[in-house]
Every structure is written in structure tokens, then in C-alpha cells.
C-alpha positions as CSV (number, residue, x, y, z in Angstrom):
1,X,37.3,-37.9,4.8
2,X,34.1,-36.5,6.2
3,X,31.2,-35.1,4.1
4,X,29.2,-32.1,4.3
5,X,25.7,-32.1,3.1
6,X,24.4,-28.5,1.8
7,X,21.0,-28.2,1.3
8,X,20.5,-27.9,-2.4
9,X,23.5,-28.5,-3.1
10,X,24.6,-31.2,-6.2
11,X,26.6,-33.1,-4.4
12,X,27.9,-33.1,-1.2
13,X,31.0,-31.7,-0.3
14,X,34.5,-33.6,1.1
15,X,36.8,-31.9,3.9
16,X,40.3,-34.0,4.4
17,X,40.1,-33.1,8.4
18,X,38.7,-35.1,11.1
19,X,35.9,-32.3,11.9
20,X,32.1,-32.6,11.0
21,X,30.6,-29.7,10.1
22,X,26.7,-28.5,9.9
23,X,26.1,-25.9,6.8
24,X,23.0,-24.3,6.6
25,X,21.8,-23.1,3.1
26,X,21.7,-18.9,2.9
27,X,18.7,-19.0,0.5
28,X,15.8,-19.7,3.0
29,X,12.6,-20.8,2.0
30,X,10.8,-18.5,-0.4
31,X,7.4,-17.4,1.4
32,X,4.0,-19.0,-0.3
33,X,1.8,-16.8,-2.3
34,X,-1.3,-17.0,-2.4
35,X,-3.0,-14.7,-5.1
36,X,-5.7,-12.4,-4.5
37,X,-8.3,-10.3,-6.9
38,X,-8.4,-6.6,-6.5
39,X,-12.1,-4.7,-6.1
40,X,-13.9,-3.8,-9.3
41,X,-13.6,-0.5,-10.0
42,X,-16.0,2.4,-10.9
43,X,-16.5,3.6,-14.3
44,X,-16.5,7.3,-13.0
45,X,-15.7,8.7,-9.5
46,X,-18.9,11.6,-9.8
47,X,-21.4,11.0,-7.0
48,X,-19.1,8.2,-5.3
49,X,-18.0,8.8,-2.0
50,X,-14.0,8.7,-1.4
51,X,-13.3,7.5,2.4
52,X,-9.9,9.0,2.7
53,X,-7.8,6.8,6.2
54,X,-5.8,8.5,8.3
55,X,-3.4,5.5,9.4
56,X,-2.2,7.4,12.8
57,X,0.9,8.3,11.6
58,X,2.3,11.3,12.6
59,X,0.6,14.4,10.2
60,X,-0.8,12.1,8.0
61,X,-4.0,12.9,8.4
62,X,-2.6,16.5,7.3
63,X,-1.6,15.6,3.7
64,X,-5.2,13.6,3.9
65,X,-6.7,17.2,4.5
66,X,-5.4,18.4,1.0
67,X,-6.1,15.7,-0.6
68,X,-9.9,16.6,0.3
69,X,-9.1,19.9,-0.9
70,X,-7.9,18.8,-4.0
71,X,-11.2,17.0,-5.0
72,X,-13.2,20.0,-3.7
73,X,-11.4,22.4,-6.4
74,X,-11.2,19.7,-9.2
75,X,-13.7,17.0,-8.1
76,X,-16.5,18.5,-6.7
77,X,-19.4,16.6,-7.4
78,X,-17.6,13.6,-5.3
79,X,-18.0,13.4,-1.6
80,X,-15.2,13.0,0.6
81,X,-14.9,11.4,4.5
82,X,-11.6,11.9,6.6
83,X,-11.8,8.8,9.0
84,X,-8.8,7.6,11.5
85,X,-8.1,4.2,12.7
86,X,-9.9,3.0,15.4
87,X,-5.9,2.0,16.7
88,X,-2.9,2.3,15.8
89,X,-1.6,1.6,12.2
90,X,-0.4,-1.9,13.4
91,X,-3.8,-3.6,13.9
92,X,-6.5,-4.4,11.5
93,X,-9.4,-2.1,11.7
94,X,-12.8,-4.1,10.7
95,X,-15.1,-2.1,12.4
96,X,-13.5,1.0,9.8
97,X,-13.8,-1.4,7.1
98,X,-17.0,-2.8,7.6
99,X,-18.2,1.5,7.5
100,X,-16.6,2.2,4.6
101,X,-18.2,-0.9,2.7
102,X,-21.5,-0.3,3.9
103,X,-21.0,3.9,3.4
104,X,-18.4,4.5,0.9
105,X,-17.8,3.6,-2.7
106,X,-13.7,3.7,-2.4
107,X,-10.9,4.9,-0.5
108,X,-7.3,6.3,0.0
109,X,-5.1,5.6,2.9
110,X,-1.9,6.9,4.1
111,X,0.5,7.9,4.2
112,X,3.2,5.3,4.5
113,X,6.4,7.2,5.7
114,X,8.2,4.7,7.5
115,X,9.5,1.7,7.8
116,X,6.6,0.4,9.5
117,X,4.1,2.1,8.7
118,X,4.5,1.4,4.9
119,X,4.1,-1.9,4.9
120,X,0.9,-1.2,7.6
121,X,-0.8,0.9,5.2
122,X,-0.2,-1.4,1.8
123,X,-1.5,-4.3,4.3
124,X,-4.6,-2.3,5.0
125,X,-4.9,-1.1,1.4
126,X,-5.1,-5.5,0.2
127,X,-7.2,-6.0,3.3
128,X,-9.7,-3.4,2.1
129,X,-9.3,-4.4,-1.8
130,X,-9.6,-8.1,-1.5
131,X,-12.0,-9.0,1.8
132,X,-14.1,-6.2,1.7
133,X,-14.5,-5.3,-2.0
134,X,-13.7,-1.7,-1.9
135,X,-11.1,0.0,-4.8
136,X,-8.9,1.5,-2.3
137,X,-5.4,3.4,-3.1
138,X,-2.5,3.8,-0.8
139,X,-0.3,7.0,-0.7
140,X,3.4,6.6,0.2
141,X,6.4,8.3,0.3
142,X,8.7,7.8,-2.1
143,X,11.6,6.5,0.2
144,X,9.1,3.1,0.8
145,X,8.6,2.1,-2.5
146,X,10.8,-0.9,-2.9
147,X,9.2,-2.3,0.5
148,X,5.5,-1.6,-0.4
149,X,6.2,-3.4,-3.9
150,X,7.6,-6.1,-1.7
151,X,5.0,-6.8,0.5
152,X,2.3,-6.4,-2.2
153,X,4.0,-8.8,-4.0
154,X,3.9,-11.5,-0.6
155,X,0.4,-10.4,0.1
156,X,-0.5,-11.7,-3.5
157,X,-1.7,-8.8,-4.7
158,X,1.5,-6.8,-6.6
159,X,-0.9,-4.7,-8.6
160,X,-2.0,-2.9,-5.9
161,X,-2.5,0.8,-6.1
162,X,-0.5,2.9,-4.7
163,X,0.8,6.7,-5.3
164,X,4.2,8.4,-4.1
165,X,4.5,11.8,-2.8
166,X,8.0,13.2,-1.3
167,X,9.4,12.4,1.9
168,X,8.7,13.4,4.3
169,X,5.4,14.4,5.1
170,X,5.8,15.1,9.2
171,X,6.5,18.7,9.8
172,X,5.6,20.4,6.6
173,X,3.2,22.9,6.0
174,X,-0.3,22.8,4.5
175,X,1.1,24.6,1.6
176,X,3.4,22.3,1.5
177,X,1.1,19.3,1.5
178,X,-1.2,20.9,-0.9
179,X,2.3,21.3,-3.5
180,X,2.4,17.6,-2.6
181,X,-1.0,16.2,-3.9
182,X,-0.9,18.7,-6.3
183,X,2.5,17.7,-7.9
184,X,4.1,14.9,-9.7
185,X,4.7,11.4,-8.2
186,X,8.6,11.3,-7.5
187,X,8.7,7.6,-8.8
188,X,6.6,7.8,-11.9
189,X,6.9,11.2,-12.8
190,X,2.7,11.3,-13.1
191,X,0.8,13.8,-11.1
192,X,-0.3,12.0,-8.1
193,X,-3.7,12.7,-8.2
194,X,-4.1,11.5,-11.4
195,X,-2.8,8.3,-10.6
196,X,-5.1,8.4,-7.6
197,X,-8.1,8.8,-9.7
198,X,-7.2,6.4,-12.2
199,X,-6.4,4.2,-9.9
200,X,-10.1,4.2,-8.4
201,X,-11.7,3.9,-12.1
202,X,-9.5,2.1,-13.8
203,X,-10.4,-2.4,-13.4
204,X,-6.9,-4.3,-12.3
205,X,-8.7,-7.5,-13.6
206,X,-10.6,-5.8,-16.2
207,X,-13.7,-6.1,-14.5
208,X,-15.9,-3.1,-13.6
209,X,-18.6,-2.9,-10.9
């Protein structure tokens, strides 16, 4: 009889043929995590300015533009900066972050609506949040929200904010958009911007700048 060793496995296992075989165990090797502490947050968002990240992707920056709108109807007294990536959504961006640390009080990115660029954006969103200190949401749509909660999750950090609006976002109207950031959160059920805002003011570690 020949054995066959399994990784993991209890014991090994016997085959009554001459052959030798080579198993390979199915689970992998889970990934290490390293934990990592979010920004502190703002008590209130009046007289911060909001960077608001236009990750590249196609007519993000569009749904970006109403979210400005929205916090010049409801929010006026804070100030809001539409910046781009210096790149593509793929590569990290310090010169941006280093800007928006030195100039800004908190941010939004988006919108994740792929399946690359979600994970780009929730990446940038950690980067932001644990290197550079700055309470930073990212905006999704709601077809990515199973991936974003994984790779927050690997990136040690599976708090992260983030907020859901309807897929997709490419091609629709302004008055579309606006419908978007003004309306409810297809995962949650919570208006978006809410979650946005209490997102930005609300400590993940209970500690408040």
C-alpha cells in the first residue's frame, strides 16, 4: 500500500494501487493581518474642508460634482475641493495625500464601480485613514460591497467607511447623480449622505481629534 500525505489532514491516507500520488490541500494559506487604527474624527464638519477624489474612473468625478452640491444646499458653512488622481486609480497617489493632509480636514473618494476599481478606491481610502491621518469615506456601488468588505478586512482595517449608491454610475445624468447622493444607501437602507457625514464625525476607535 502506498500513502498519501494531505496537508492538514489527521492521518494520512492508504491507496491499495501501486501509484503515488501528490495532493495538494484546497484551503491555501489564510493571508496575515496586520491591524491598523482609523483617523480621529471631527466633532463637527462646520468650517472643515471636505477633499472630495475623483479616482479616474469613468464619470466619477460626476457623482463627485453632486456630492459638492449636496453640501452647498445642506452644508454650507463647509468647504469643498474636487481633486483627481495624479494617475490612474491603480497607483498610490502621495503627492495628493500629502495636499490633502497639509490642506484638508477629511475626504471622500470614489466611486468604486468595478471590479477593480473597488478595491483601488477602499485601498486609497485605508491609505489615507491610517498613514496620513485624515477621516476619509469611500463611495461605492452597491454591486462591490462584498469585495470592498473583503479587502478592508485584509488591509486590517474592516471598519472602514464606506457608503453605497446604485450601480451604475457611468452614463447617468446629473439629475440622476444628484437622486443618488440624495437618496438612500441600497445596502443599509440610510440616506447616503448621512452616512457620509457621520462617517466623518463619528471616532471608529472612540477617539476624537
Amino acid at each position: 500500500m502506498n500513502r498519501i500525505v494531505t496537508p492538514g489532514a489527521a492521518q494520512p491516507i492508504e491507496t491499495s494501487d501501486a501509484r503515488t500520488y501528490t495532493v495538494l490541500s484546497p484551503l491555501g494559506t489564510p493571508p496575515k493581518v496586520t491591524k491598523k487604527t482609523a483617523a480621529p474624527r471631527p466633532e463637527s464638519l462646520d468650517g472643515k474642508t471636505i477633499y472630495l477624489i475623483d479616482c479616474r474612473f469613468d464619470d466619477s468625478i460626476e457623482l463627485l460634482k453632486q456630492v459638492e452640491a449636496w453640501f452647498a444646499a445642506h452644508m454650507p458653512s463647509v468647504t469643498t475641493r474636487i481633486v483627481s488622481l495624479s494617475a490612474t486609480y491603480q497607483k498610490d497617489d502621495p503627492k495628493t495625500w500629502n495636499e490633502i493632509k497639509t490642506n484638508g480636514d477629511a475626504a471622500i473618494i470614489g466611486v468604486g464601480h468595478c471590479s477593480n476599481c473597488a478595491p483601488a478606491v477602499t485601498t486609497h481610502a485605508i491609505t489615507l485613514e491610517t498613514k496620513y491621518g485624515v477621516p476619509t469615506v469611500a463611495l461605492h456601488t452597491d454591486k462591490f460591497d462584498k469585495v470592498v468588505a473583503s479587502v478592508a478586512r485584509v488591509a486590517g482595517l474592516p471598519e472602514a467607511p464606506r457608503a453605497f449608491v446604485p450601480q451604475p454610475v457611468m452614463g447617468k445624468t446629473a439629475a440622476q447623480l444628484a437622486a443618488y447622493v440624495a437618496g438612500d444607501d441600497p445596502i443599509t437602507g440610510r440616506p447616503v449622505m448621512q452616512e457620509v457625514v457621520q462617517a466623518l464625525t463619528t471616532a471608529l476607535d472612540g477617539a476624537h481629534a
